[in-house]
Backbone as ProteinMPNN parsed JSONL, in Angstrom:
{"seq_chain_A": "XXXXXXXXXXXXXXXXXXXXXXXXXXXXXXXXXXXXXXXXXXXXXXXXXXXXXXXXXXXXXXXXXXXXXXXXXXXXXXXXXXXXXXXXXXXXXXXXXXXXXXXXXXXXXXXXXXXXXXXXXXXXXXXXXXXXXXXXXXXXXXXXXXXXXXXXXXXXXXXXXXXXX", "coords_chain_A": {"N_chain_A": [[75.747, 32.57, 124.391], [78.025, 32.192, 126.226], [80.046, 32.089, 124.849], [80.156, 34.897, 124.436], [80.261, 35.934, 127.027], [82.756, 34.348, 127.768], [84.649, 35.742, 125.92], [84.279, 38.36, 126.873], [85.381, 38.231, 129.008], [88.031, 37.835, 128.445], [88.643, 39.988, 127.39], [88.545, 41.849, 129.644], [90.679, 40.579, 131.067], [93.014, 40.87, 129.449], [92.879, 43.958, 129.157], [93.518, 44.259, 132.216], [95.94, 43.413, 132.001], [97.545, 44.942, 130.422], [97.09, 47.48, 131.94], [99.043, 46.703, 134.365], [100.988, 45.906, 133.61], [104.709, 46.169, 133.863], [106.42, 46.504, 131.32], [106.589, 48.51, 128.497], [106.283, 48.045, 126.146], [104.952, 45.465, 125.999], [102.676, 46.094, 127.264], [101.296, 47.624, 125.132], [101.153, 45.524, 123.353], [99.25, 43.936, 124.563], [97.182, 45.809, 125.024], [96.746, 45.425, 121.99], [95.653, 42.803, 121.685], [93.256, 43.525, 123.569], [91.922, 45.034, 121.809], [91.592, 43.449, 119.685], [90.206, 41.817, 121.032], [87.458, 43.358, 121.284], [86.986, 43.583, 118.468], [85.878, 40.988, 118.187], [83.577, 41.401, 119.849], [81.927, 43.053, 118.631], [81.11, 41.555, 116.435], [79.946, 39.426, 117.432], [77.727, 41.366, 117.761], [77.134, 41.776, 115.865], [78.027, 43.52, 113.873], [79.529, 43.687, 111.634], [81.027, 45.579, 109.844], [82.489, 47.961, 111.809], [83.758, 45.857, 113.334], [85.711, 45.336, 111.617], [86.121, 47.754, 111.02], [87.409, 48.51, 113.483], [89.742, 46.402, 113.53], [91.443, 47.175, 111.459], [91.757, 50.081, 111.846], [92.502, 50.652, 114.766], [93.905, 48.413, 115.535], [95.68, 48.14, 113.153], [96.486, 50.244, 112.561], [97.155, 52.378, 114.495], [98.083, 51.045, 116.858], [100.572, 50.239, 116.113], [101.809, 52.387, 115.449], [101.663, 53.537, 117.986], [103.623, 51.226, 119.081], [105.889, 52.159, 117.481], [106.868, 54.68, 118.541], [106.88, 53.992, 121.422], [109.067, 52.326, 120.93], [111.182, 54.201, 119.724], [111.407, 56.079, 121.795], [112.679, 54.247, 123.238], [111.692, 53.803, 126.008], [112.136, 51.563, 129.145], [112.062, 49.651, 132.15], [113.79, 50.613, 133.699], [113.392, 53.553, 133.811], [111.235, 54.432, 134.629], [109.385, 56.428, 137.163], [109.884, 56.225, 140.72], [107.119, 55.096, 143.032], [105.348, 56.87, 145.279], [104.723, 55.095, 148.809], [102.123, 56.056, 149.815], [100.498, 56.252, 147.306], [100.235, 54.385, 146.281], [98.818, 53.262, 147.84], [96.569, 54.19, 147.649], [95.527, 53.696, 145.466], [95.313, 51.026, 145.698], [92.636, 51.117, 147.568], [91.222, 52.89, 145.873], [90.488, 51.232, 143.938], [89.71, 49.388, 145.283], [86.894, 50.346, 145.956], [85.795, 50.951, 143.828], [85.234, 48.156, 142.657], [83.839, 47.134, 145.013], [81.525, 48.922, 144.734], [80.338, 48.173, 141.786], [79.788, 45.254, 142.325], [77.496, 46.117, 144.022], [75.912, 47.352, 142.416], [75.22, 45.234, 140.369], [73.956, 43.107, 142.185], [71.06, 45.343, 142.104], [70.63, 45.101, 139.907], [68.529, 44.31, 137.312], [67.944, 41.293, 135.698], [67.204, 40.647, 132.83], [66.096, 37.939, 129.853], [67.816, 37.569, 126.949], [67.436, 39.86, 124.123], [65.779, 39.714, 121.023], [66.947, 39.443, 118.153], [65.654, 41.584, 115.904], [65.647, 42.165, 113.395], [67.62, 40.267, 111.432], [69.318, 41.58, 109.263], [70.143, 44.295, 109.418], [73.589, 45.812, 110.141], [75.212, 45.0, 108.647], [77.27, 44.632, 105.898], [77.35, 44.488, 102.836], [74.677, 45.63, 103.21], [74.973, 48.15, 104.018], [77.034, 48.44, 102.081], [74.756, 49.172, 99.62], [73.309, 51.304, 100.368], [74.79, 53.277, 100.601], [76.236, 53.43, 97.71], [73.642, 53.987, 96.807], [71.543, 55.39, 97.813], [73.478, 57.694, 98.808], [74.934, 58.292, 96.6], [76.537, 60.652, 95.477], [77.592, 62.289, 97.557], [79.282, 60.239, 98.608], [81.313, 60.382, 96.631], [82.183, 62.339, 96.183], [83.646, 63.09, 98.448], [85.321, 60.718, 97.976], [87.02, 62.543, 96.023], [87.995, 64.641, 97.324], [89.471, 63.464, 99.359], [91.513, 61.652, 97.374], [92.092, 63.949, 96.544], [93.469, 65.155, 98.706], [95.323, 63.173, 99.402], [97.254, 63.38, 96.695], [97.971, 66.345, 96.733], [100.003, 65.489, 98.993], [101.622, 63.877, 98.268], [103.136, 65.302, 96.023], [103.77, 67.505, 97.686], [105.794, 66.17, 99.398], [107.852, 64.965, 97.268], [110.525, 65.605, 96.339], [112.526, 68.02, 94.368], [114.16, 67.728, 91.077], [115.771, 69.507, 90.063], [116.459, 72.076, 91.9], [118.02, 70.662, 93.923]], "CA_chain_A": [[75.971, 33.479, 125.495], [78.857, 31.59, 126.598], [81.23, 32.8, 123.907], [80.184, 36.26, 124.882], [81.292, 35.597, 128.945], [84.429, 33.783, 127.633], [85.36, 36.815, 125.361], [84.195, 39.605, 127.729], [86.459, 37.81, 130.32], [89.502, 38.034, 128.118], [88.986, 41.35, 127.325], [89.145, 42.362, 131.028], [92.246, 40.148, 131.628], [93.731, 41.684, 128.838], [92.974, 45.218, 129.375], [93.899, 45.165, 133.392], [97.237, 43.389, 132.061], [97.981, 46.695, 130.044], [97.797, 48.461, 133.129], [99.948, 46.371, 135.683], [102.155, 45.346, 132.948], [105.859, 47.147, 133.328], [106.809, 46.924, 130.33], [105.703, 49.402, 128.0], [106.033, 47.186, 124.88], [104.31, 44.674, 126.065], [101.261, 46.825, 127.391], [100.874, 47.696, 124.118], [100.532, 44.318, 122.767], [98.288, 43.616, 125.541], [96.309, 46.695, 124.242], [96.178, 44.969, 120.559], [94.677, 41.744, 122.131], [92.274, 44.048, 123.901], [90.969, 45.781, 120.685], [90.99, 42.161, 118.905], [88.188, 41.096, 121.762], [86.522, 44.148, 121.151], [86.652, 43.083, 117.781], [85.441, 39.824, 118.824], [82.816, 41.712, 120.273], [81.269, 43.793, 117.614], [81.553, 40.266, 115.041], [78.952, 39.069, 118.03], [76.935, 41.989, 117.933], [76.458, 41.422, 113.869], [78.256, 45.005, 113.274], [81.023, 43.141, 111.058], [81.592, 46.66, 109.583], [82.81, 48.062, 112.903], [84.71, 45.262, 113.684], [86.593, 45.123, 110.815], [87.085, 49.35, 111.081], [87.988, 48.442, 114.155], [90.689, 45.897, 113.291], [92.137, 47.97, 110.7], [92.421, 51.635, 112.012], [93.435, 50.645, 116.169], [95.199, 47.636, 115.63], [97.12, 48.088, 112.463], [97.631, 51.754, 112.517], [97.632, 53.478, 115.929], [99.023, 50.11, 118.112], [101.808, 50.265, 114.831], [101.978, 54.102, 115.501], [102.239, 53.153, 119.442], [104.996, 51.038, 119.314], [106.763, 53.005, 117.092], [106.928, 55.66, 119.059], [108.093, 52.992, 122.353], [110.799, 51.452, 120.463], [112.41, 55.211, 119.304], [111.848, 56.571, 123.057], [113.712, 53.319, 124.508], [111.54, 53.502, 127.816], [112.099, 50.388, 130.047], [111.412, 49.587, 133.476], [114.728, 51.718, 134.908], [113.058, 54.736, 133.386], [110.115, 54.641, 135.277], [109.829, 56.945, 138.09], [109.239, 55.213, 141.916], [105.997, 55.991, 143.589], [105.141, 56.103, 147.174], [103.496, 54.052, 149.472], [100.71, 56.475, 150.08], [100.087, 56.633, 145.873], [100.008, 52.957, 146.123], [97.619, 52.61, 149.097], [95.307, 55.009, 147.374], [95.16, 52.941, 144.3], [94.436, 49.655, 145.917], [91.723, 51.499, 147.957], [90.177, 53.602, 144.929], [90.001, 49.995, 143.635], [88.18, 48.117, 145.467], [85.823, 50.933, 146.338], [85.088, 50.257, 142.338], [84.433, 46.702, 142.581], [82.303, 46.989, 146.041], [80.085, 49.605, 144.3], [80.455, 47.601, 140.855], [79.194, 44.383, 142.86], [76.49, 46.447, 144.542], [75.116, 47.567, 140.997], [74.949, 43.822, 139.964], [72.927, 43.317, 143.005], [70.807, 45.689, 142.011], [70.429, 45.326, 138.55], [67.454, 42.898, 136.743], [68.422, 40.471, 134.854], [66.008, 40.098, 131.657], [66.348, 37.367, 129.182], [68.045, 38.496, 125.997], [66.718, 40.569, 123.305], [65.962, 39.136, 120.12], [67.13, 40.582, 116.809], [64.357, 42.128, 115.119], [65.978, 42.501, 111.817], [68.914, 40.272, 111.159], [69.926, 42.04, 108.519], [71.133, 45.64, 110.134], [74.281, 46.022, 110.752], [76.049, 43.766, 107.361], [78.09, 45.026, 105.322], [76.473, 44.748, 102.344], [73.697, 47.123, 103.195], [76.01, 49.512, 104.017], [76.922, 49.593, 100.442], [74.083, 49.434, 98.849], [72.958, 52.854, 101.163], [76.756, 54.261, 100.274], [75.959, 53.555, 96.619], [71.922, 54.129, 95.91], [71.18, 56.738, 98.311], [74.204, 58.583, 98.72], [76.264, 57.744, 95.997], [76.97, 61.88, 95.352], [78.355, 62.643, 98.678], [80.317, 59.418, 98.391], [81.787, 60.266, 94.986], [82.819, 63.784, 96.572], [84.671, 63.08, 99.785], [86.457, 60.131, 97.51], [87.529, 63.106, 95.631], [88.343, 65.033, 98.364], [90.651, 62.016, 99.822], [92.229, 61.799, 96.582], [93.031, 65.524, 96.328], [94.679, 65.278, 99.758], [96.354, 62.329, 98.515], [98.315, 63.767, 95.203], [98.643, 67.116, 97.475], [100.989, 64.901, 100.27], [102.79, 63.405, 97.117], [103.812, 66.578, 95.861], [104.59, 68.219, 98.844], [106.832, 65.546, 99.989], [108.642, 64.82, 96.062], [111.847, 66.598, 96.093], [112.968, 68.483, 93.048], [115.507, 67.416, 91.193], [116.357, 70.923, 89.521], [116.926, 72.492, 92.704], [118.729, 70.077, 94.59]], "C_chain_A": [[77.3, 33.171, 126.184], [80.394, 32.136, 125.988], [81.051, 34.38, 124.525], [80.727, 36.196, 126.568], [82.616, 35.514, 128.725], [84.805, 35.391, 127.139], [85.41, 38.336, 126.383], [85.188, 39.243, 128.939], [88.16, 38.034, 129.763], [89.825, 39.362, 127.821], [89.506, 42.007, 129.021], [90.173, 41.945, 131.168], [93.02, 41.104, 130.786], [93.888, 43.414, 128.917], [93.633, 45.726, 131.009], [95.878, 44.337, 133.326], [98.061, 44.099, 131.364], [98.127, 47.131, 131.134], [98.653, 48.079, 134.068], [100.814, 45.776, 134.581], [103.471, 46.359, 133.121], [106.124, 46.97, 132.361], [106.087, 47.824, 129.116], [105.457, 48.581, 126.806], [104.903, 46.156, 125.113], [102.949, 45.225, 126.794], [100.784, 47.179, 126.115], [100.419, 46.739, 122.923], [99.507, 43.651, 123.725], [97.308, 44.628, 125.06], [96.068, 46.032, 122.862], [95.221, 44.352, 120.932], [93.556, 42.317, 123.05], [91.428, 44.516, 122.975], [90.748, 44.671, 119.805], [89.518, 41.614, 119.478], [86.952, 42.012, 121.476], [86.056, 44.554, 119.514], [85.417, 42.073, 117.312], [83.778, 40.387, 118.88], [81.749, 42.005, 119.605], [80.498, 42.418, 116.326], [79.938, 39.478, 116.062], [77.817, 39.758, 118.024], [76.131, 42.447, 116.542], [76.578, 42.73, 113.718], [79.683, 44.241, 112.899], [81.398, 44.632, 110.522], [82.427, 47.447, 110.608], [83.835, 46.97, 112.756], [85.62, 45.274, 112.869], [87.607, 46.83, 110.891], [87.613, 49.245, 112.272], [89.795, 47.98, 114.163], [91.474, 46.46, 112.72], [92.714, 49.089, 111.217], [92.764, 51.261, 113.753], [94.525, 49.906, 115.963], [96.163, 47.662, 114.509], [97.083, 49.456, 112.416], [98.15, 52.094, 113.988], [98.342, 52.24, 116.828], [100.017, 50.593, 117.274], [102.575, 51.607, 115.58], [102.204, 53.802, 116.927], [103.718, 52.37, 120.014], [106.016, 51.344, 118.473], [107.195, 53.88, 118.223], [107.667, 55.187, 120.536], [108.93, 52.96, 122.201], [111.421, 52.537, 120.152], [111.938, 55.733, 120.762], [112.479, 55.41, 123.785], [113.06, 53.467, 125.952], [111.699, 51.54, 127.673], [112.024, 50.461, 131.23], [112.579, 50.526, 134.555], [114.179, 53.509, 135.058], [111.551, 55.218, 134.241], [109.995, 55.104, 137.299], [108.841, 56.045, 139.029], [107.614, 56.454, 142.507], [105.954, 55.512, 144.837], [104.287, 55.173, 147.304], [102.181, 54.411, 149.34], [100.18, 56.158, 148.221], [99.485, 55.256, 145.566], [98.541, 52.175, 146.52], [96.554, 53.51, 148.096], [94.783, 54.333, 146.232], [94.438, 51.662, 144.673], [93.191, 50.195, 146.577], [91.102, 52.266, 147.114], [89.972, 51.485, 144.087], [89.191, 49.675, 144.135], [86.908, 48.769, 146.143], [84.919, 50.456, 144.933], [84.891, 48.908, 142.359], [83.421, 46.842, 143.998], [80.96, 47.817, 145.157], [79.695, 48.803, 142.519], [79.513, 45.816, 141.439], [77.663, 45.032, 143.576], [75.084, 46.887, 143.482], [74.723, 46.267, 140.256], [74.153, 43.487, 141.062], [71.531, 43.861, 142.54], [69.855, 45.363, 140.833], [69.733, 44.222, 138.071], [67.788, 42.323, 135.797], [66.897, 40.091, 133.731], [66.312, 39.014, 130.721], [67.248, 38.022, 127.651], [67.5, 38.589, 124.615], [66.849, 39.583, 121.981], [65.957, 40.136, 119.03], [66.075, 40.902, 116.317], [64.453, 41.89, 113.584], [67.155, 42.1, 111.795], [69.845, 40.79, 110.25], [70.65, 43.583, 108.974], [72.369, 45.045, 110.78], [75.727, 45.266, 109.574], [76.592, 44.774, 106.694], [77.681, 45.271, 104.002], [75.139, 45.462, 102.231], [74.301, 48.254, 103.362], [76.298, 50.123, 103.147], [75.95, 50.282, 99.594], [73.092, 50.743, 99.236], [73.788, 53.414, 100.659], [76.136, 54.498, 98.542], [74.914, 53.612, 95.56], [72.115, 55.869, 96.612], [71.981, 58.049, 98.582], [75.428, 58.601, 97.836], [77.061, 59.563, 95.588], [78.085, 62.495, 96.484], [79.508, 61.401, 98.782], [81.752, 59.587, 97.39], [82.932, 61.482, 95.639], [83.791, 63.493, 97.512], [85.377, 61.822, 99.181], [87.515, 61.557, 96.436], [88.102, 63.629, 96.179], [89.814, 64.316, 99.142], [91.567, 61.935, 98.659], [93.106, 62.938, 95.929], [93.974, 65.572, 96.804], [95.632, 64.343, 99.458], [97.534, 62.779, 97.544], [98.338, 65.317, 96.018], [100.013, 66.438, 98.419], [102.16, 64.48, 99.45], [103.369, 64.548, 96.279], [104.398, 67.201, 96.429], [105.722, 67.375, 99.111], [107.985, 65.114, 98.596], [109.671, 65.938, 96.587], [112.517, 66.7, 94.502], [113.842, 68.677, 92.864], [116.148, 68.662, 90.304], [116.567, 71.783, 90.571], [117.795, 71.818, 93.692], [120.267, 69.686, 94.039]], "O_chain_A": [[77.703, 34.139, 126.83], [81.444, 32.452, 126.548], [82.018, 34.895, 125.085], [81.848, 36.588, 126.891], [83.494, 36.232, 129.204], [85.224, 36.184, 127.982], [86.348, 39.12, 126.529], [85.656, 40.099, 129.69], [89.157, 38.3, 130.434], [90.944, 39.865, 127.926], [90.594, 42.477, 129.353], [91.002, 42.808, 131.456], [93.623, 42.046, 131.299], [94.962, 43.986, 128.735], [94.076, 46.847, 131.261], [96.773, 44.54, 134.147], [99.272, 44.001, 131.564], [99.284, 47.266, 131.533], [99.149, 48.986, 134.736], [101.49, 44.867, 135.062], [103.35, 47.425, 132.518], [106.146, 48.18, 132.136], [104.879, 47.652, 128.957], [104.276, 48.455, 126.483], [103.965, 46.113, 124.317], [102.061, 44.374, 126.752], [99.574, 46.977, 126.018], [99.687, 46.96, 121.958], [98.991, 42.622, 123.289], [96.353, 44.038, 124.553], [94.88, 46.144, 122.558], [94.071, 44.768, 120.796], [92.764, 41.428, 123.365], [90.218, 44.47, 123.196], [89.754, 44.762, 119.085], [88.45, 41.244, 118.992], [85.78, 41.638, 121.428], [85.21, 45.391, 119.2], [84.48, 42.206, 116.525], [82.9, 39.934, 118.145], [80.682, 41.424, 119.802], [79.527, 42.576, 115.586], [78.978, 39.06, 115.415], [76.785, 39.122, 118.233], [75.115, 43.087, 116.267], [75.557, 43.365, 113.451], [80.677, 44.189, 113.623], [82.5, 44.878, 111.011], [83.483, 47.678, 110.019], [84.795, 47.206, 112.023], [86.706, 45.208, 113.444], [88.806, 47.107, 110.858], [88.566, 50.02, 112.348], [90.755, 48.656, 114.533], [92.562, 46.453, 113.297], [93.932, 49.26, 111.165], [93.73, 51.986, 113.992], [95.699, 50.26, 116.069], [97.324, 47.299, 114.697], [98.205, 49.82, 112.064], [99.297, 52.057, 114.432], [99.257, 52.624, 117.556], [100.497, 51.622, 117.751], [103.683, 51.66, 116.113], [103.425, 53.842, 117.079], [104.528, 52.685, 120.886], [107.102, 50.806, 118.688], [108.169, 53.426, 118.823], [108.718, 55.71, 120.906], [109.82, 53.381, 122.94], [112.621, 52.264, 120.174], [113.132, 55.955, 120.964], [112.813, 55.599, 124.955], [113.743, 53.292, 126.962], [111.523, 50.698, 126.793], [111.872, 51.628, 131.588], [112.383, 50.959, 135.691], [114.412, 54.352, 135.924], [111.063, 56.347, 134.288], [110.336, 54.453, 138.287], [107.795, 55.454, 138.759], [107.27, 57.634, 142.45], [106.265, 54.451, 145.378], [103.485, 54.602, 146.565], [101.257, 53.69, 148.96], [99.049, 55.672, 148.25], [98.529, 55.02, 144.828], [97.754, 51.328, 146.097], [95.462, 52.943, 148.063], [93.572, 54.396, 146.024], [93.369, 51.259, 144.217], [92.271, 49.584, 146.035], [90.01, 52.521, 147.623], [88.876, 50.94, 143.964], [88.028, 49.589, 143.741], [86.049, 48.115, 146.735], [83.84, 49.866, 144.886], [83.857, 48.696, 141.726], [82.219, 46.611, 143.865], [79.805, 47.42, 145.004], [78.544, 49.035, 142.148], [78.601, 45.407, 140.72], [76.716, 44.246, 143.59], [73.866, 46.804, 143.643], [73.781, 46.375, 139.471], [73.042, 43.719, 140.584], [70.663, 42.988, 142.51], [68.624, 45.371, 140.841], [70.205, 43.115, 138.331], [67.975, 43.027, 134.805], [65.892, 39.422, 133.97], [67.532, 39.176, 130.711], [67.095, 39.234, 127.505], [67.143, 37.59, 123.989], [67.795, 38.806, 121.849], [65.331, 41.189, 118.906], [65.325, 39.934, 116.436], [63.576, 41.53, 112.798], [68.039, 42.927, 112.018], [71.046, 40.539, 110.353], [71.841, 43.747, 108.711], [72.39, 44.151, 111.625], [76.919, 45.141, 109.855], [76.276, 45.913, 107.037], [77.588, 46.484, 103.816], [74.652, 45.802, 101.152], [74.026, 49.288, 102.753], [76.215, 51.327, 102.904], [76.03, 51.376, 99.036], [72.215, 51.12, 98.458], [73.365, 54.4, 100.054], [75.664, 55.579, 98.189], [74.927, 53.462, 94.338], [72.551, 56.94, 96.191], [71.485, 59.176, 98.609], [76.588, 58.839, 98.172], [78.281, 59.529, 95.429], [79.163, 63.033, 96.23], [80.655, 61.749, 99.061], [82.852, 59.041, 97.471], [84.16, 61.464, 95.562], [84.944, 63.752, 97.168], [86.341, 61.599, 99.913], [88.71, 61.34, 96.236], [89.269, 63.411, 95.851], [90.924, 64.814, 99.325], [92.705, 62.221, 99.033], [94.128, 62.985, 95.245], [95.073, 65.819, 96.308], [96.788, 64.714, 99.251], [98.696, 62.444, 97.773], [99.477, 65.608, 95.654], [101.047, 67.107, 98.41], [103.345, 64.63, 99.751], [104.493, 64.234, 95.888], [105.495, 67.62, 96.059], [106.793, 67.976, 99.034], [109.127, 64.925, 99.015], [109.391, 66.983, 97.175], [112.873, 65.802, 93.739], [114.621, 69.349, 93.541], [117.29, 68.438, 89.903], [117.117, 72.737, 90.022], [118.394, 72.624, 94.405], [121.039, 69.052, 94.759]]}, "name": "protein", "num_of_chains": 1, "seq": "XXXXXXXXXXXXXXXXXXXXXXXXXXXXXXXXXXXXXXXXXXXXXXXXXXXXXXXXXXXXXXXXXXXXXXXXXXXXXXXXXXXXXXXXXXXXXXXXXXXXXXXXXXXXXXXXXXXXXXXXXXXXXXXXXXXXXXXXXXXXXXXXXXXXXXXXXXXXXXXXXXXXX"}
């Protein structure tokens, strides 16, 4: 339970130092290390499948695809327009209305012991396949075809021909 506190604690640091971070680059690597804990997370919750689709499609495509897209717009911290006082004050006060009512719900809220797995096996990776490849191995077979169509479509379209050029 301990590992789960520690990790749920770094996720918050990490996610509220995305938002008060100026720099945009570095919010976005502050966003990776947010989707690694929530990695983290999933790897605790014995959904290694998840975590791993996790790891793969946020942090190496779309962060990738995020700071791409940073580094060819060149923002930095001159680029960033000023905000008022009032915009300011309203932020620290919509804040900590969310933590008073966030503390008042913990108050509130019963603390039960925690649940015990029923079935350690849900949630592995290996069952996954062997569902993918008993019970639905038809619909599997198809939408790899499908994927592979679009595939050798994108490679065609994008080839340039060397009899017209």
């Amino acid at each position: 339970m301990t590992v789960f506190y520690f990790v749920a604690f770094l996720s918050l640091f990490f996610a509220v130092m995305t938002i008060i971070s100026k720099n945009p680059v570095h919010s976005v690597l502050y966003l990776v290390v947010t989707f690694f804990t929530f990695s983290i997370h999933y790897i605790l919750l014995n959904a290694q499948f998840l975590a791993v689709v996790n790891f793969i499609i946020y942090m190496g495509a779309i962060m990738v695809l995020f700071l791409f897209v940073l580094m060819l717009l060149n923002m930095n911290e001159d680029s960033e327009p000023l905000k008022s006082i009032f915009v300011k004050a309203m932020g620290v006060i919509a804040g900590m209305c969310f933590i008073i009512i966030l503390a008042a719900s913990f108050k509130v809220l019963q603390t039960s012991p925690p649940l015990e797995i029923i079935n350690p096996e849900i949630g592995l990776v290996g069952n996954l396949g062997k569902v993918l490849f008993k019970e639905f191995l038809l619909p599997f077979e198809i939408s790899s075809i499908l994927l592979l169509t679009a595939m050798v479509g994108a490679v065609l379209l994008g080839k340039k021909d060397k009899k017209k050029a």
